[in-house]
C-alpha beads as a LAMMPS data file, in Angstrom:
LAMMPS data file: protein, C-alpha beads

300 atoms
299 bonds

1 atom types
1 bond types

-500.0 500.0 xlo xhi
-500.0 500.0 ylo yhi
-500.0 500.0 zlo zhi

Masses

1 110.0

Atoms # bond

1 1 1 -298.535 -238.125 -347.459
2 1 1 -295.192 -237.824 -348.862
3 1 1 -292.567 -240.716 -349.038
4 1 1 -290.570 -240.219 -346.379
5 1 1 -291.844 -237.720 -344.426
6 1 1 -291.143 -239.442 -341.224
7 1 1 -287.803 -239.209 -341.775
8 1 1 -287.896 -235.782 -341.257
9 1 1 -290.336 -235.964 -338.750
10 1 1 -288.362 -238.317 -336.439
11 1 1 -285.333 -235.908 -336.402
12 1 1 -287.398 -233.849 -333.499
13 1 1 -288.277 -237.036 -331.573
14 1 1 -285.358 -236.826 -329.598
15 1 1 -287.223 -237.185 -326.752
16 1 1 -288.641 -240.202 -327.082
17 1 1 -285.153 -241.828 -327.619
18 1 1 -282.572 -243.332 -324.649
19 1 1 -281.567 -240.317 -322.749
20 1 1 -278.545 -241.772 -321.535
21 1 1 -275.151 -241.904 -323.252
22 1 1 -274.823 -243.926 -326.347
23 1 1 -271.896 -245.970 -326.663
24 1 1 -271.403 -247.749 -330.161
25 1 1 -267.928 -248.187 -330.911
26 1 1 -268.276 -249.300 -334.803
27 1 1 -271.402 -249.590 -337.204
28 1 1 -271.832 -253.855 -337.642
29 1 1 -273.501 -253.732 -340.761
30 1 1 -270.376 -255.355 -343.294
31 1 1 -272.910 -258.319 -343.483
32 1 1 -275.918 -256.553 -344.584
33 1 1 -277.318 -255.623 -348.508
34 1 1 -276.878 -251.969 -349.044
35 1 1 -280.787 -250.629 -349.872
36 1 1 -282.233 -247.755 -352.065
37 1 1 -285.449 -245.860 -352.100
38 1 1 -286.495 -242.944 -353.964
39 1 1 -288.336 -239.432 -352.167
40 1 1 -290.721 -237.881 -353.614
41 1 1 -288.954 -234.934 -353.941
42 1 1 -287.148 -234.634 -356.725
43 1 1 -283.866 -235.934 -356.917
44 1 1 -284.201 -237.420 -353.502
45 1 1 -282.283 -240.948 -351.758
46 1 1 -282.070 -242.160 -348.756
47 1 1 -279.626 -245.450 -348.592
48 1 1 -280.367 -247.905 -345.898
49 1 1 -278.843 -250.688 -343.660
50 1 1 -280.647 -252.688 -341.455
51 1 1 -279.183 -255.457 -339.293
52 1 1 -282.351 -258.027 -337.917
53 1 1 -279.708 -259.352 -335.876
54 1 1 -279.443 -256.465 -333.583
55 1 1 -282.363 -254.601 -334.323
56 1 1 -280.247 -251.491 -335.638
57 1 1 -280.401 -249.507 -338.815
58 1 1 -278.319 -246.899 -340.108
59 1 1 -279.783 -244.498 -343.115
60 1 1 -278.184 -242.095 -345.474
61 1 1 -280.318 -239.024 -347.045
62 1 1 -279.794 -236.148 -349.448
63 1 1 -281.519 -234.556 -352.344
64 1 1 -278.649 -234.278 -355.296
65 1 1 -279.890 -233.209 -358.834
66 1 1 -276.367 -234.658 -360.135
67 1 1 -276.402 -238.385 -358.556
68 1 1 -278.319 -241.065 -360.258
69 1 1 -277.857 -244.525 -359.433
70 1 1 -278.189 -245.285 -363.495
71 1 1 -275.669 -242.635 -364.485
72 1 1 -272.117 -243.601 -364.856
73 1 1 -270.038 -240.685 -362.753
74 1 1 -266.528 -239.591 -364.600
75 1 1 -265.526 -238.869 -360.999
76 1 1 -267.223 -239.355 -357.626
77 1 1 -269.752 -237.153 -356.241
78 1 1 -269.021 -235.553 -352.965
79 1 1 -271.657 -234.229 -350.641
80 1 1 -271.314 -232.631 -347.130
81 1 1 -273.439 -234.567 -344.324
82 1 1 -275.203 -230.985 -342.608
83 1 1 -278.241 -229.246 -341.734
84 1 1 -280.083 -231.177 -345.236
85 1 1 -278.168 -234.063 -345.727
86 1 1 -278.496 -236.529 -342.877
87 1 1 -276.701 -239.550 -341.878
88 1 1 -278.492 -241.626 -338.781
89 1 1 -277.704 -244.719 -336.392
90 1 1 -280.197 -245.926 -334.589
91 1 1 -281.282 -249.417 -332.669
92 1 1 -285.416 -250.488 -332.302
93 1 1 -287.543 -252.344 -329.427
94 1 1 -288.249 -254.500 -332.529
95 1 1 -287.381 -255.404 -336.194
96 1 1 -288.024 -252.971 -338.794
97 1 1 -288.259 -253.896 -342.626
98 1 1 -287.456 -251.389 -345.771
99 1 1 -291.003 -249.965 -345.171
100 1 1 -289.576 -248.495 -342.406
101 1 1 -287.708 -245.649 -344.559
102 1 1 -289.404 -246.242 -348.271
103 1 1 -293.323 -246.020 -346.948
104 1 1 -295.369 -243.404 -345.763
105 1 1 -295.186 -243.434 -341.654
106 1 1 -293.298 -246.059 -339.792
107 1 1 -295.870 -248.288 -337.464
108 1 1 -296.537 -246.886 -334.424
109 1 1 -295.562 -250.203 -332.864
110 1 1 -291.773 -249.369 -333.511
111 1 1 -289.666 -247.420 -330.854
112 1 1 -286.447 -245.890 -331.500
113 1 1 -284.340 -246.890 -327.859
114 1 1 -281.351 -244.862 -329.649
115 1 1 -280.297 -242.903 -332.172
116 1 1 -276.462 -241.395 -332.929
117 1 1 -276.935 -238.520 -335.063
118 1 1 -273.336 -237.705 -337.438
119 1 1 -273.390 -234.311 -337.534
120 1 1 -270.352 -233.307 -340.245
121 1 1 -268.603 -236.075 -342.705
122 1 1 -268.275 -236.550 -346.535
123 1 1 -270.271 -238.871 -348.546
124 1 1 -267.927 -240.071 -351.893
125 1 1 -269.985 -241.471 -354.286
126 1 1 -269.269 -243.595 -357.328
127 1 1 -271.376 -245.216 -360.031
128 1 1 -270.161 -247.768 -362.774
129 1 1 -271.182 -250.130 -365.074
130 1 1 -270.428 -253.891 -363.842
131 1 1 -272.190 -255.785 -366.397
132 1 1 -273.907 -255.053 -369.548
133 1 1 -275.894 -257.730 -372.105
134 1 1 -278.505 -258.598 -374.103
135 1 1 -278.761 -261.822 -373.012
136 1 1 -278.806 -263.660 -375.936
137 1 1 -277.575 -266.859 -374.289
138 1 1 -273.635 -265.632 -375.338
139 1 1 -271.939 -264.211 -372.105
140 1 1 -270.708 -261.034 -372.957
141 1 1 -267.038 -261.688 -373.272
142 1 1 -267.693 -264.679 -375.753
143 1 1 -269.041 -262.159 -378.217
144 1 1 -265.549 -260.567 -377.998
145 1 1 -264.878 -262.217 -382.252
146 1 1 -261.994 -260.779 -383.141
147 1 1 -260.084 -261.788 -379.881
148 1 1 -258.474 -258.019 -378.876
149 1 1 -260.770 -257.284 -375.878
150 1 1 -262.641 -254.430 -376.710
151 1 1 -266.508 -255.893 -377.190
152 1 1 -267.093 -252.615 -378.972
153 1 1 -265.533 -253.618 -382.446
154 1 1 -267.335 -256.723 -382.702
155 1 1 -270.153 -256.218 -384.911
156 1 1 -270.621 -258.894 -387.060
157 1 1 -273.434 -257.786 -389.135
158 1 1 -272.235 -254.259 -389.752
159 1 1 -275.152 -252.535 -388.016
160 1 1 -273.529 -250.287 -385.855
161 1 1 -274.457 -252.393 -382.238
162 1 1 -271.375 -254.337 -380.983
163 1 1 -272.628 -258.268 -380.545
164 1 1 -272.674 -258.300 -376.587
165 1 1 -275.417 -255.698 -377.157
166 1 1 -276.818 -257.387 -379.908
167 1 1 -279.963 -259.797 -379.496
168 1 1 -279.052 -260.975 -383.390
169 1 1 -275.335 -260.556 -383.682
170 1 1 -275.582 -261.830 -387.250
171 1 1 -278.997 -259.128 -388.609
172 1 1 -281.206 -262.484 -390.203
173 1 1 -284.030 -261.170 -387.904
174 1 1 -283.681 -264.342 -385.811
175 1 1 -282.591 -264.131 -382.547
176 1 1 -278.861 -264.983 -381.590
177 1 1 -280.573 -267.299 -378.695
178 1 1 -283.000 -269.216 -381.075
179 1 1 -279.859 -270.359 -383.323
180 1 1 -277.496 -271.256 -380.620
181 1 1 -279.520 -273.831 -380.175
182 1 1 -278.343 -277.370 -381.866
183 1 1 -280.276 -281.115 -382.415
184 1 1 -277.433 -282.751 -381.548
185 1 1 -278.354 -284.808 -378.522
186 1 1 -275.512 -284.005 -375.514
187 1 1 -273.772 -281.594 -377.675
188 1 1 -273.985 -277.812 -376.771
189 1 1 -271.986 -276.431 -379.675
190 1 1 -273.865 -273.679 -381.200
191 1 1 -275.772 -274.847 -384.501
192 1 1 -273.856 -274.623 -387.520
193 1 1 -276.615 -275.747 -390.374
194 1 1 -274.398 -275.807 -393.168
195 1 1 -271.319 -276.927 -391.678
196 1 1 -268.719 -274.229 -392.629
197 1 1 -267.369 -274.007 -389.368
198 1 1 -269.443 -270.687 -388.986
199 1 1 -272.211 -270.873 -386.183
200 1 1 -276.071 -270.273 -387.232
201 1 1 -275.956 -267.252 -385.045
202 1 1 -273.159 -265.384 -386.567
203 1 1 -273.820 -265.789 -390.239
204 1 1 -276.265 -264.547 -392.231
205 1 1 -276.439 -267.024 -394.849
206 1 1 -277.282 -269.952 -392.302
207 1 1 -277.690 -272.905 -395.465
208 1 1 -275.815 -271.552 -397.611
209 1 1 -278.011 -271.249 -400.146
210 1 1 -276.892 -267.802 -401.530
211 1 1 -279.980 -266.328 -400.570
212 1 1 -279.594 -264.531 -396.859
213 1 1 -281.690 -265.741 -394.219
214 1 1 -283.783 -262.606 -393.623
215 1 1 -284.597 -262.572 -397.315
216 1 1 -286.362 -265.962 -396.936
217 1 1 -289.107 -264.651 -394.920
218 1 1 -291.798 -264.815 -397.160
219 1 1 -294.543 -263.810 -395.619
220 1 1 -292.803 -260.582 -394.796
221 1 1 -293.595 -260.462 -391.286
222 1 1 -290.023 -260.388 -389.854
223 1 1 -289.532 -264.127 -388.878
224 1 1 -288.334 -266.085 -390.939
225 1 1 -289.024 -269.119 -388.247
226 1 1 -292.963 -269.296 -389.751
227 1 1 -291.879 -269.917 -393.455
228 1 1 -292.252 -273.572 -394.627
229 1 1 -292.463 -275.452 -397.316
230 1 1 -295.623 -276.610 -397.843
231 1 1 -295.817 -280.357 -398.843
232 1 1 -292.593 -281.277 -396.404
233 1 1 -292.544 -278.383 -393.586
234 1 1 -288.925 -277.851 -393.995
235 1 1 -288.294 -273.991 -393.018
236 1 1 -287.267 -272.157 -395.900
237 1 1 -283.861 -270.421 -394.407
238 1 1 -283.086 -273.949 -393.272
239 1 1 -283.045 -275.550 -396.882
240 1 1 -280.784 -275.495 -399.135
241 1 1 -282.871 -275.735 -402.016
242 1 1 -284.944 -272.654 -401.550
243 1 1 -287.934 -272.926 -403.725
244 1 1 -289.335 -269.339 -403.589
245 1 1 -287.976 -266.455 -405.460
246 1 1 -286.397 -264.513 -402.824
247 1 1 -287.252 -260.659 -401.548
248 1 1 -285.468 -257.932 -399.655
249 1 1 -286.318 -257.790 -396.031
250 1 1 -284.456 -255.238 -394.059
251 1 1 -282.804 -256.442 -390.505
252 1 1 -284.828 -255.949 -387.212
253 1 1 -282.134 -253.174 -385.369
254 1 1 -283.895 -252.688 -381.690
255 1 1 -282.642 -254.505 -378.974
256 1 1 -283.407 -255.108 -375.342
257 1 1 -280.223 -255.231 -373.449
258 1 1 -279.485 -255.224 -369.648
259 1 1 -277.231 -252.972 -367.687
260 1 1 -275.826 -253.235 -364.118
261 1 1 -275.045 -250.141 -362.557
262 1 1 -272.981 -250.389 -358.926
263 1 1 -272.911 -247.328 -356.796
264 1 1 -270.061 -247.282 -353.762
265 1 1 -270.551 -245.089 -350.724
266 1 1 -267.998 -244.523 -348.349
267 1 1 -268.490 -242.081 -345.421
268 1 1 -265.407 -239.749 -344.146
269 1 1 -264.448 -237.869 -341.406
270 1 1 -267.123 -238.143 -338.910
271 1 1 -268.152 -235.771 -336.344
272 1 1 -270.722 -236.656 -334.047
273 1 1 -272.965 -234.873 -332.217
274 1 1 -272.524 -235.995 -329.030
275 1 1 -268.841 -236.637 -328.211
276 1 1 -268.539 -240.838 -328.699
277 1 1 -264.552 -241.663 -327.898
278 1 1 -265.217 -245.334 -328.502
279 1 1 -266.131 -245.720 -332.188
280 1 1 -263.525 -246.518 -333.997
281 1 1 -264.583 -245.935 -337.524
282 1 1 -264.017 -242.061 -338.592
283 1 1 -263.579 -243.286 -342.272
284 1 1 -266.951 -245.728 -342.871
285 1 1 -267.273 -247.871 -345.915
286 1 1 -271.413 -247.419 -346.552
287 1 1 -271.264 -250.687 -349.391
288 1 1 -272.553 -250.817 -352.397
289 1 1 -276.068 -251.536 -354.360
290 1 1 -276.485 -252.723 -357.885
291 1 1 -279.262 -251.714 -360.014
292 1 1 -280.217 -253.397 -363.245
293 1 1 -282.132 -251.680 -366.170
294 1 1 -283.168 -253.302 -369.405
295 1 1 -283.497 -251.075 -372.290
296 1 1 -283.850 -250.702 -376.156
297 1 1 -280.663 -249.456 -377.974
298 1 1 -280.205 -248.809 -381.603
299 1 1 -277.621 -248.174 -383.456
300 1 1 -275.384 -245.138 -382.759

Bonds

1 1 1 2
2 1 2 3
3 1 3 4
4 1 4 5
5 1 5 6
6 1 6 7
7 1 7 8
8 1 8 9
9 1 9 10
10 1 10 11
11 1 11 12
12 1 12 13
13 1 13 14
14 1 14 15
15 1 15 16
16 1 16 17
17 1 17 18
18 1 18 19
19 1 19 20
20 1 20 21
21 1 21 22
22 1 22 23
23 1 23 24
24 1 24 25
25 1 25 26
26 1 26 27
27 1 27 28
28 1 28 29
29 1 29 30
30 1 30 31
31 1 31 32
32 1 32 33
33 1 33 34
34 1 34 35
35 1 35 36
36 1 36 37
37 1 37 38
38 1 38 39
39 1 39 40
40 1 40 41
41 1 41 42
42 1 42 43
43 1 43 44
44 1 44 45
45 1 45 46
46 1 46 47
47 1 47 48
48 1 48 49
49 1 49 50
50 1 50 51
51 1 51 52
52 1 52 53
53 1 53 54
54 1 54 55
55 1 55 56
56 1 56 57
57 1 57 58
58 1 58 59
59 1 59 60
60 1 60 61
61 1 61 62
62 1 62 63
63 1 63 64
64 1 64 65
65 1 65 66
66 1 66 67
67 1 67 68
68 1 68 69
69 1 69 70
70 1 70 71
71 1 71 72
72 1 72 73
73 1 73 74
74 1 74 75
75 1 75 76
76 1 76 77
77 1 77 78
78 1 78 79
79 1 79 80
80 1 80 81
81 1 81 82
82 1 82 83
83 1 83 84
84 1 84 85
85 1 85 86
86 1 86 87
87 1 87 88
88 1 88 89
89 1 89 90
90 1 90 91
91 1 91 92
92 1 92 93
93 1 93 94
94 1 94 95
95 1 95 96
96 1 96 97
97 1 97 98
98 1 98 99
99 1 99 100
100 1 100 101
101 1 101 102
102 1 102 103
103 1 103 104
104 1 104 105
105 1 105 106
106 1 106 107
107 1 107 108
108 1 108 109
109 1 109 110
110 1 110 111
111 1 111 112
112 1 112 113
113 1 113 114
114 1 114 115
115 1 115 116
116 1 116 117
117 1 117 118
118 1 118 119
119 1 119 120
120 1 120 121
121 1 121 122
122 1 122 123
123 1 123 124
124 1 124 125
125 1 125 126
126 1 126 127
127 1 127 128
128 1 128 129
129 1 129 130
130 1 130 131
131 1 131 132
132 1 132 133
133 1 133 134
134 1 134 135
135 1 135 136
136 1 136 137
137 1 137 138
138 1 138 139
139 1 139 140
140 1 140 141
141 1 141 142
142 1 142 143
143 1 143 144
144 1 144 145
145 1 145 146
146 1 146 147
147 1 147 148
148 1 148 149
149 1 149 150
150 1 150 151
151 1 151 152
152 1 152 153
153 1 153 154
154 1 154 155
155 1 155 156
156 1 156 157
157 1 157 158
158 1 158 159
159 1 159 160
160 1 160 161
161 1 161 162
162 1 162 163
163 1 163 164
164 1 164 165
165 1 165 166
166 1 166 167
167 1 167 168
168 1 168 169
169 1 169 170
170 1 170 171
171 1 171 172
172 1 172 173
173 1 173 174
174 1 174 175
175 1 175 176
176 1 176 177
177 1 177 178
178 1 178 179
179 1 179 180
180 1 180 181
181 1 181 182
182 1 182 183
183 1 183 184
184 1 184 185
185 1 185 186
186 1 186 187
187 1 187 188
188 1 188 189
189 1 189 190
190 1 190 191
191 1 191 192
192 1 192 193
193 1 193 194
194 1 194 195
195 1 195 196
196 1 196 197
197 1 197 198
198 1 198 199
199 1 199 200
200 1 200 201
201 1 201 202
202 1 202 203
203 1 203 204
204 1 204 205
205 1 205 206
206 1 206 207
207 1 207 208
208 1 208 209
209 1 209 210
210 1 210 211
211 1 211 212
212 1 212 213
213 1 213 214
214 1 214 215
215 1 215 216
216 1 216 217
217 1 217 218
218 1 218 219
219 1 219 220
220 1 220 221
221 1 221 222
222 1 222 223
223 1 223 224
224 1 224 225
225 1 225 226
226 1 226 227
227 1 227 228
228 1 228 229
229 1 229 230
230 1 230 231
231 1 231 232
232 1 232 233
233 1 233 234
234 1 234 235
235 1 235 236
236 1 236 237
237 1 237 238
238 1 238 239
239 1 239 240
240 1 240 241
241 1 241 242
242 1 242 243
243 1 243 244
244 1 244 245
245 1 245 246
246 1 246 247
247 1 247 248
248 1 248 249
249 1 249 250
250 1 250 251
251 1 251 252
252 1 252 253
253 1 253 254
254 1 254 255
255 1 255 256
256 1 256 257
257 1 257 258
258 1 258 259
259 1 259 260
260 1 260 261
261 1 261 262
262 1 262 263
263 1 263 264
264 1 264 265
265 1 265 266
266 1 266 267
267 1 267 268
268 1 268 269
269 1 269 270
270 1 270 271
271 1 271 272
272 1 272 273
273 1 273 274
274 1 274 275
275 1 275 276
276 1 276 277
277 1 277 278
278 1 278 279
279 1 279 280
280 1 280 281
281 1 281 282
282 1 282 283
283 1 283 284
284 1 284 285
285 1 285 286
286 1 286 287
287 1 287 288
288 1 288 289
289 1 289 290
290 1 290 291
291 1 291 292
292 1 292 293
293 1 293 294
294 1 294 295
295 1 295 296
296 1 296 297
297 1 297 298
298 1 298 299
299 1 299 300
């Protein structure tokens, strides 16, 4: 059975709703997350409120091939509430969860007492990025080096991914969250092994030994965290006194970053279908949802 079929299937079920007049003179939902599921048609949403307090929901569907709720819009998407694109209030004997529009068939359990159907309106829709990092234990706007702003210029390693998107902002094939970290009991500066001012994670060269640290891997495997000496354990990139001969080992480029997308909704011009003089609300501010991706970027 399709994902929400019974949305569509509920839209006849008039009859089994409150007969009587509804008065609701706002939507009370400015408290309440903003949800998402996905059809299983293609390129269909329907957005969701639900308020436990009162037992009411209100749901937003469409079918949109240019909305995507990972896809940065230049300028917001507008789409006509009609025949196809539906826009629903309605109040329950009894609390509903997301299953309620994101499963297959609502329980049988659940009555709808009323529903207020919004006939004609615009939906605006907006999608940005709010945050975006690869969580190398740097916030973002530390990695911003050169002080001007723009995270985009900041590339310390020359490999064509600006730090803040950069699990090794420095290209020694150890990760920028590995060196950050000091042995310096109650001190959280980042580690600086050398002690030219430079931190670990932003140098490539962290002993200062004139041999990089990615060249002191070895063993060739890409880590230069499982090279020791033998008779003392001291890790090779670590020692100033590097005893091997040293090789070329190119720098590790994929990273896993994380992005925050944040769509807005607002609702406009309103037009019931049964005449409701009480609400108040012609122009309705749906909310907002954030969803968060992680994944791999390379250099441009």
């Amino acid at each position: 059975m399709k994902k929400l079929l019974y949305f569509l299937f509920f839209l006849h079920l008039l009859s089994s709703c409150d007969d009587g007049d509804i008065i609701v003179t706002s939507f009370e939902f400015d408290e309440v997350d903003l949800e998402l599921c996905r059809g299983s048609l293609k390129d269909e949403y329907v957005f969701f409120k639900i308020n436990d307090d009162t037992q009411e929901a209100i749901s937003f569907d469409f079918v949109n091939e240019s909305f995507s709720d990972t896809t940065v819009t230049t300028t917001p998407i507008y789409i006509d509430i009609g025949d196809d694109v539906h826009f629903i209030y309605r109040s329950f004997n009894s609390e509903i969860t997301s299953d309620y529009f994101c499963g297959t068939l609502p329980s049988s359990d659940i009555t709808i007492l009323e529903e207020l159907l919004i006939i004609s309106g615009t939906a605006e829709i907006s999608t940005s990025i709010i945050t975006e990092d690869d969580n190398d234990g740097v916030d973002a706007e530390d990695e911003d080096v050169n002080g001007n702003g723009d995270l985009e210029d900041d590339d310390t390693d020359g490999d064509g991914i600006p730090n803040y998107k950069d699990q090794d902002d420095d290209g020694d094939n150890i990760l920028t969250s590995v060196e950050l970290v000091n042995d310096i009991a109650d001190n959280d500066d980042p580690r600086d092994t050398d002690g030219d001012g430079i931190p670990d994670y932003l140098e490539e060269d962290d002993d200062n030994d004139g041999v990089l640290t990615r060249n002191e891997d070895t063993n060739q495997n890409g880590s230069p965290r499982d090279d020791r000496e033998t008779e003392s354990g001291e890790l090779f990139y670590l020692d100033p006194e590097f005893p091997e001969t040293p090789i070329e080992v190119p720098p590790i480029l994929d990273n896993t970053i994380q992005t925050t997308y944040r769509t807005i909704i607002t609702i406009s011009n309103l037009v019931f279908e049964d005449e409701n003089e009480n609400f108040e609300d012609e122009d309705f501010s749906f909310g907002y949802i954030d969803t968060t991706v992680s994944k791999v970027t390379s250099p441009n």
